[in-house]
C-alpha positions as CSV (number, residue, x, y, z in Angstrom):
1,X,0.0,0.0,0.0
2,X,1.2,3.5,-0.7
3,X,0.6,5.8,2.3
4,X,1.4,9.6,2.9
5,X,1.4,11.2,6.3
6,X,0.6,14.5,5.9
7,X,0.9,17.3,8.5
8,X,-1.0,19.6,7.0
9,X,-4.2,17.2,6.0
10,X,-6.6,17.5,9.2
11,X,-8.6,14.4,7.3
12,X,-7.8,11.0,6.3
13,X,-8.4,10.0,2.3
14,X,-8.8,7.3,0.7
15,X,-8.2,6.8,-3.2
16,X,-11.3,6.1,-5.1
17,X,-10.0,4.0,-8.0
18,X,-8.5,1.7,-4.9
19,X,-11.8,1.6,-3.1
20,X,-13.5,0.3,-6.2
21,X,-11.1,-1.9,-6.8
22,X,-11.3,-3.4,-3.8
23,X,-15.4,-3.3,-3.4
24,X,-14.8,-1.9,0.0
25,X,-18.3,-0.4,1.0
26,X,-18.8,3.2,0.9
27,X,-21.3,5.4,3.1
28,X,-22.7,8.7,2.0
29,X,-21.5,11.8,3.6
30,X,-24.4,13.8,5.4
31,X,-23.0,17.1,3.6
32,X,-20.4,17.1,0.4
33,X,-17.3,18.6,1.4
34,X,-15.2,20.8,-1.0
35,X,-11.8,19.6,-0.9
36,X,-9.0,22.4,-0.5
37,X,-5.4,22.7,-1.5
38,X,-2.9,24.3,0.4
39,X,-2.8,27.9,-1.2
40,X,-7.0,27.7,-0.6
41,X,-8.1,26.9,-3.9
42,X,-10.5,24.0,-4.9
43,X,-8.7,21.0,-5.7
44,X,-9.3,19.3,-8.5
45,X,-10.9,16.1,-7.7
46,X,-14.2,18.0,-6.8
47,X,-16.8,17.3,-4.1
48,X,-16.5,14.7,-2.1
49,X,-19.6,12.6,-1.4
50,X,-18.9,8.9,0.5
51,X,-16.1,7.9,3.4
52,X,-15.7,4.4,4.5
53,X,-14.0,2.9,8.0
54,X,-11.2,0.7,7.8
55,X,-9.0,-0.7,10.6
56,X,-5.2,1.2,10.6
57,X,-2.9,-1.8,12.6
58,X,-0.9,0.4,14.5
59,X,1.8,-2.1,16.5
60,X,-0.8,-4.8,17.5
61,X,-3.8,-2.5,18.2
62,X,-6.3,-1.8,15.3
63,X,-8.0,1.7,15.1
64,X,-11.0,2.5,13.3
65,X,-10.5,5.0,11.1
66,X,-12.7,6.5,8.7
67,X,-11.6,7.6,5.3
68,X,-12.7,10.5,2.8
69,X,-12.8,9.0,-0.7
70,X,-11.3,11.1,-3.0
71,X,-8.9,10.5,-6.3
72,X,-5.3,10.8,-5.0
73,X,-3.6,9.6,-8.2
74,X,-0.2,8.6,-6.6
75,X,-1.3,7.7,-3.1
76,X,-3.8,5.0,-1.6
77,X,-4.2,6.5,1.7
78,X,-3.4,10.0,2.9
79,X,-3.0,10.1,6.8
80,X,-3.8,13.5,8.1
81,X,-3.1,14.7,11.8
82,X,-5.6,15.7,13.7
């Protein structure tokens, strides 16, 4: 799996493509969210409509996490810090 941490995220994603590849379930988002970049402009992969929850293993403890699903193109997972 390709991960990023990223300081600067304050969500976690998850890759779309990789989600469907997988036929991991998805959930609807009460409310779209409108990604932002960096500089505060609206990132390319547009709205962002489903999340799912997945278990990170972190040593031996797993830790429900739930995901964004967005296209990342070069990552699977993005791990943002809360």
């Amino acid at each position: 799996m390709n991960a990023l941490i990223d300081s600067e995220a304050d969500r976690t994603f998850i890759d779309k493509k990789f989600v469907l590849e997988r036929k991991i379930a998805l959930a609807p988002l009460d409310k779209n969210i409108t990604p932002l970049n960096v500089d505060r402009t609206k990132n390319k992969s547009g709205v962002i409509r489903h999340y799912t929850w997945l278990n990170l293993k972190i040593r031996k403890q797993n830790v429900p996490t739930r995901f964004l699903v967005t296209n990342l193109r070069k990552k699977e997972i993005i791990l943002g810090l809360p």
